[in-house]
C-alpha positions as a Markdown table, in Angstrom:
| # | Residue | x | y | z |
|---|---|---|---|---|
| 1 | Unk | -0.7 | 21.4 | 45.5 |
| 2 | Unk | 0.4 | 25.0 | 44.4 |
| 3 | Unk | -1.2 | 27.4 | 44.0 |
| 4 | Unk | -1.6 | 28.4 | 40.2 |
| 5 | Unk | 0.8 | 31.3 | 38.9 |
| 6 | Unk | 3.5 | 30.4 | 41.9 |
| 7 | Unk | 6.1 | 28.9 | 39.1 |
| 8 | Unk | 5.4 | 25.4 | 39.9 |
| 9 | Unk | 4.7 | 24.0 | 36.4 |
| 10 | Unk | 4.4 | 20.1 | 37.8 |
| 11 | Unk | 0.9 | 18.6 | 37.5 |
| 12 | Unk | -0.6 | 15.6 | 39.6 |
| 13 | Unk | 0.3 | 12.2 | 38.2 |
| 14 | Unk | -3.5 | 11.7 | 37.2 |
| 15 | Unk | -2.9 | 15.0 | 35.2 |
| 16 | Unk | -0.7 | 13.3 | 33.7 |
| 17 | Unk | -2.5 | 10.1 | 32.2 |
| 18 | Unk | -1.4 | 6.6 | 32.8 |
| 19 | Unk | 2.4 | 5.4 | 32.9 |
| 20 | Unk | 2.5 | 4.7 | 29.6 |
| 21 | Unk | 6.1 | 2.7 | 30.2 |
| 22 | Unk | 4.6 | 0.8 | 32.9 |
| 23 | Unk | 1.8 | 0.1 | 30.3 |
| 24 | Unk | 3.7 | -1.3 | 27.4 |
| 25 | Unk | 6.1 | -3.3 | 30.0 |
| 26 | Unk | 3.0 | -5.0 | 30.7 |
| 27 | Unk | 1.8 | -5.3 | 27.0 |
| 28 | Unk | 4.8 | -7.1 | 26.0 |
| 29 | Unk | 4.0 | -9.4 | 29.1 |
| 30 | Unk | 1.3 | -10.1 | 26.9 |
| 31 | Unk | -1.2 | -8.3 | 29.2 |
| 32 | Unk | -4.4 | -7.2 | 27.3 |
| 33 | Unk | -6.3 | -4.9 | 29.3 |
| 34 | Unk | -2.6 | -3.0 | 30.0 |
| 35 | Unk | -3.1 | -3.1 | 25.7 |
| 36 | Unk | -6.4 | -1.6 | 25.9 |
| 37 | Unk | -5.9 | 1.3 | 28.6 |
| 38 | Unk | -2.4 | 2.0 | 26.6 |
| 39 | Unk | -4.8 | 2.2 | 23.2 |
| 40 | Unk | -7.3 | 4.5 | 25.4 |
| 41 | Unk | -4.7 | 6.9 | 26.4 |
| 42 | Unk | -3.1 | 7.3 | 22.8 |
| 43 | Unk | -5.7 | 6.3 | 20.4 |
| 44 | Unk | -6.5 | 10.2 | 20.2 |
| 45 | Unk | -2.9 | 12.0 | 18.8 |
| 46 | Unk | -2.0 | 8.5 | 17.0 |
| 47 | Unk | -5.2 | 8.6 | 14.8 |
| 48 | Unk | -5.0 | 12.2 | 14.5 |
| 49 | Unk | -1.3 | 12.4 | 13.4 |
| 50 | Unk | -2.4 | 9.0 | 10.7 |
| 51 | Unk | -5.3 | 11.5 | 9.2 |
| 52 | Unk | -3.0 | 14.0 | 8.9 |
| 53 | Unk | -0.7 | 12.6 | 6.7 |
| 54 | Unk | -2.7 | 9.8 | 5.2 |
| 55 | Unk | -6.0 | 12.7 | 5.0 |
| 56 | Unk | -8.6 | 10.4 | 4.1 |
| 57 | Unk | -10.7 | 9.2 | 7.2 |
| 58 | Unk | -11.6 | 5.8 | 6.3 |
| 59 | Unk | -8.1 | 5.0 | 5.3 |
| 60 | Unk | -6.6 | 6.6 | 8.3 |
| 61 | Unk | -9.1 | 4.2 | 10.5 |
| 62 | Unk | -7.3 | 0.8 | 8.9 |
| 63 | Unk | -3.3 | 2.5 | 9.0 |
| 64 | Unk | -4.1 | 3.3 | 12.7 |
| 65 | Unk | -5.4 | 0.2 | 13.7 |
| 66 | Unk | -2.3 | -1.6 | 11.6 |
| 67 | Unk | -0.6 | 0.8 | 13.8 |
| 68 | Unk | -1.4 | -0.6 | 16.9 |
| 69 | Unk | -1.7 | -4.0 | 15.8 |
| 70 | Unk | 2.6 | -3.3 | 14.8 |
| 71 | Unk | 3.1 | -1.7 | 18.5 |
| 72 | Unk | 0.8 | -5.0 | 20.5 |
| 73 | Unk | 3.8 | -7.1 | 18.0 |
| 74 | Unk | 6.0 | -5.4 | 18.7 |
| 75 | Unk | 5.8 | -3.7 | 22.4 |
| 76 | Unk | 8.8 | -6.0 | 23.6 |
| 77 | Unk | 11.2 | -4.0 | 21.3 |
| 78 | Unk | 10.1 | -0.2 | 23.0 |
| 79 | Unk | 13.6 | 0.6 | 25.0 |
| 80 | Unk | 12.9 | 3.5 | 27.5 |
| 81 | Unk | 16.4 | 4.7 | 26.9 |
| 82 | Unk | 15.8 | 5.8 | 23.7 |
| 83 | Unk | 12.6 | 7.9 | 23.9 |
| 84 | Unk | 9.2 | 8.2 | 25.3 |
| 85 | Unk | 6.5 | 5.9 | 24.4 |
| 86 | Unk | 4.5 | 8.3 | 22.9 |
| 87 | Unk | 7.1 | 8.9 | 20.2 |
| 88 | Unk | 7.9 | 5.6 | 19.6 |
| 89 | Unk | 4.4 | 4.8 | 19.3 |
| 90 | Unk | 3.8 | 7.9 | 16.9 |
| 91 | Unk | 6.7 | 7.0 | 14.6 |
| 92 | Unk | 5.2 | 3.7 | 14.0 |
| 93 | Unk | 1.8 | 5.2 | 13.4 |
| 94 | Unk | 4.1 | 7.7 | 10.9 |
| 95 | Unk | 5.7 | 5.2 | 9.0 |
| 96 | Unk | 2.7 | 3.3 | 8.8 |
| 97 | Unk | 0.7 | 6.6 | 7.7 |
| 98 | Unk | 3.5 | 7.1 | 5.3 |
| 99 | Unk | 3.8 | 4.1 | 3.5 |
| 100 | Unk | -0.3 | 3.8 | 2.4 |
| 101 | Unk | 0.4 | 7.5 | 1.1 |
| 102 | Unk | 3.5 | 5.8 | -0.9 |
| 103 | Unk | 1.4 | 2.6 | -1.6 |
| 104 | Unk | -1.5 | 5.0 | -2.7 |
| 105 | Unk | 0.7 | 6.5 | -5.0 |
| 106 | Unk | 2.2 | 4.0 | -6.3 |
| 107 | Unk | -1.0 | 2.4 | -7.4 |
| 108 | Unk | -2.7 | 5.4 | -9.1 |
| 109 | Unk | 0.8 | 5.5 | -11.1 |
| 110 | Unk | 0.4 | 2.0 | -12.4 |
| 111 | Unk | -3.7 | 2.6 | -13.2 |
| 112 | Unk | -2.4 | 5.8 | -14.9 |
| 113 | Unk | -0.1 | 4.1 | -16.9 |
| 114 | Unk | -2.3 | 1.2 | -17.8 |
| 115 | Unk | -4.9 | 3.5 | -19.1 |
| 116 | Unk | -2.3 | 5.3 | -21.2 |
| 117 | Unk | -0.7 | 2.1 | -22.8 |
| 118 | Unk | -4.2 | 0.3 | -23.3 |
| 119 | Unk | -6.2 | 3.0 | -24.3 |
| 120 | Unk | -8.2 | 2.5 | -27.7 |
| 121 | Unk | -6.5 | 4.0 | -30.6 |
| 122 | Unk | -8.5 | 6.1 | -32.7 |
| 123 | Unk | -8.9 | 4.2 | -35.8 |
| 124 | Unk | -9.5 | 5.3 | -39.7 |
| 125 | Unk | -13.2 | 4.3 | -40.8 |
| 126 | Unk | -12.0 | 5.1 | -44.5 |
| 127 | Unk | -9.0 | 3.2 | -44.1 |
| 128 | Unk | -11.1 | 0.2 | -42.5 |
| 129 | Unk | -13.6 | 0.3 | -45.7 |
| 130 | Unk | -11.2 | 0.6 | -47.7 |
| 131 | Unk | -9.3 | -2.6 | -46.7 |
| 132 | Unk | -12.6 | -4.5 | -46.8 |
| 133 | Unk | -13.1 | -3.0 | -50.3 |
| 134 | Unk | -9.9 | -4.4 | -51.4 |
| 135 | Unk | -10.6 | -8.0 | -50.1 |
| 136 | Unk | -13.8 | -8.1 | -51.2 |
| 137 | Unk | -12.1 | -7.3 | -54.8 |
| 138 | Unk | -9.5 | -10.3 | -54.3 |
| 139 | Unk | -12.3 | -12.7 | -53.4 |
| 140 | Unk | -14.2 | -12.1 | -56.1 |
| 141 | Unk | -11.3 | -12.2 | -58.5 |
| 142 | Unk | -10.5 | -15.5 | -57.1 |
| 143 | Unk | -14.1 | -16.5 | -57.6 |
| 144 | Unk | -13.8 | -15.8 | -61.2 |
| 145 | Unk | -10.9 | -17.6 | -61.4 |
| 146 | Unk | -12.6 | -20.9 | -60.9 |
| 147 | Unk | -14.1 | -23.2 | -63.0 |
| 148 | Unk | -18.1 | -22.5 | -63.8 |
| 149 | Unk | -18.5 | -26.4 | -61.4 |
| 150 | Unk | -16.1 | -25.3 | -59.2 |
| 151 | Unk | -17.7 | -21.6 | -58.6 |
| 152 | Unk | -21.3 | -22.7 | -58.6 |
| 153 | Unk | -20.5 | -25.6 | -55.6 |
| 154 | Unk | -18.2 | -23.3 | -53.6 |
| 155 | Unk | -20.6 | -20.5 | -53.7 |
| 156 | Unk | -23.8 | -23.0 | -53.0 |
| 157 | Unk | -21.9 | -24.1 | -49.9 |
| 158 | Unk | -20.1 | -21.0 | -48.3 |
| 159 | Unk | -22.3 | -18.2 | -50.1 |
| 160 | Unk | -25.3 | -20.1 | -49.7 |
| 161 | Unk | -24.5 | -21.9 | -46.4 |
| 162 | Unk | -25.7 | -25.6 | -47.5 |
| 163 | Unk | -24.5 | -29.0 | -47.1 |
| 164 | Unk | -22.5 | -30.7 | -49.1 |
| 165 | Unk | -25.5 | -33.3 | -49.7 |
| 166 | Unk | -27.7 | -30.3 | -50.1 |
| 167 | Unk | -25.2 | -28.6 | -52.9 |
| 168 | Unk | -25.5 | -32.7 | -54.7 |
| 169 | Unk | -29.0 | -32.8 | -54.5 |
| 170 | Unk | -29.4 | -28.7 | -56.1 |
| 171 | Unk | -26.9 | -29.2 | -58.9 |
| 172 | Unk | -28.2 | -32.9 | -59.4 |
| 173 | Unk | -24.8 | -34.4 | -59.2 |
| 174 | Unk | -23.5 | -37.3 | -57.1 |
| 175 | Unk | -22.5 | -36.8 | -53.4 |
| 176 | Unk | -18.5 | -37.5 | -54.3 |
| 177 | Unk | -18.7 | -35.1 | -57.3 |
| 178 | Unk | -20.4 | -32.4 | -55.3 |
| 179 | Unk | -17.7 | -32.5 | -52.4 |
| 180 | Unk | -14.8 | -33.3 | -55.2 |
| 181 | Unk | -15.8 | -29.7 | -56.8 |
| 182 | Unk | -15.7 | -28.2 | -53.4 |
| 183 | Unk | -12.5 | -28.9 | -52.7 |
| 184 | Unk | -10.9 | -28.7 | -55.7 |
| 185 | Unk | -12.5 | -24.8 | -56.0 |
| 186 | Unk | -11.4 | -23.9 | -52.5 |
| 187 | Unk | -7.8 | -25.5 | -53.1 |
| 188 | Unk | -8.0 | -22.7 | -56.1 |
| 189 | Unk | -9.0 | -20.2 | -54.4 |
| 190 | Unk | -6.6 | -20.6 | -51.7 |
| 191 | Unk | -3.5 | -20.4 | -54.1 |
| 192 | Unk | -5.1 | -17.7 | -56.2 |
| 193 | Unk | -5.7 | -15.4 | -53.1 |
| 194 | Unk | -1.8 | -16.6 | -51.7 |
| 195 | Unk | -0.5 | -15.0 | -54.5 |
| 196 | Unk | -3.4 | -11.5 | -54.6 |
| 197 | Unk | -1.4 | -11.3 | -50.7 |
């Protein structure tokens, strides 16, 4: 070994770390412990380049084991020719990191816009009361409209909530008359308040 400051700037192999080629050839061989001691040597720069971009810990946790999950997939695809594994490795972890940013985005656009196109609309309490003002007015003006039989049977059933045998019984009328007044005042009312609209 040299002697440090004579020029030579080669370290030892197990300076070095593992042969991380040799590792992934025998990843995509399906080997898992060649997997693991691949994930021991890199886990540390993959995860920090994730937080880095993704910067939120617990997210950066899930993209960089997706990360790894893409490079055990995908391992027979790594061609020594065209780079180390290291970078290949860290652009997968990149694009990875990179698309939950986008994704991330994406969605806090869509709950932004939701809350903008379904947020209440302030509404007019004066205009409200004055609406039910109005109705109330119509109603009652179709009320009067109706025969004194009619009126008193439509308003002892749907004023005063009772039965059509109940409204018989209090107006001392028979059953048939009682419901034939009913109707006959609510087909009034009906055309009376169609043409109020």
């Amino acid at each position: 070994m040299a002697a440090v400051g004579s020029g030579d700037t080669s370290l030892p192999t197990a300076a070095m770390g593992p042969d991380l080629v040799a590792l992934l050839t025998r990843a995509a061989r399906g080997d898992e412990a060649a997997f693991a001691e691949l994930y021991d040597a890199t886990a540390s720069r993959l995860h920090g380049l994730v937080v880095r971009v993704v910067r939120d810990r617990a997210q950066s946790e899930e993209v960089t084991q997706d990360a790894y999950l893409d490079i055990w997939r995908h391992c027979t695809r790594y061609d020594p020719a065209k780079g180390s594994p290291l970078s290949w490795m860290m652009t997968i972890a990149h694009r990875k990191a990179v698309d939950r940013v986008r994704s991330a985005e994406a969605s806090k656009a869509r709950e932004v816009t939701y809350e903008a196109t379904t947020v209440d609309r302030e509404h007019d309490s004066t205009l409200e009361q004055v609406e039910v003002r109005l109705d109330q007015q119509r109603v009652r003006r179709a009320l009067a409209s109706l025969t004194d039989t009619q009126r008193g049977a439509v308003e002892l059933a749907y004023l005063g909530g009772h039965t059509h045998t109940e409204v018989a019984a209090l107006l001392d009328i028979p059953l048939g008359t009682a419901k034939t007044r009913i109707r006959d005042g609510l087909i009034r009312l009906r055309d009376t308040l169609e043409v109020t609209a």
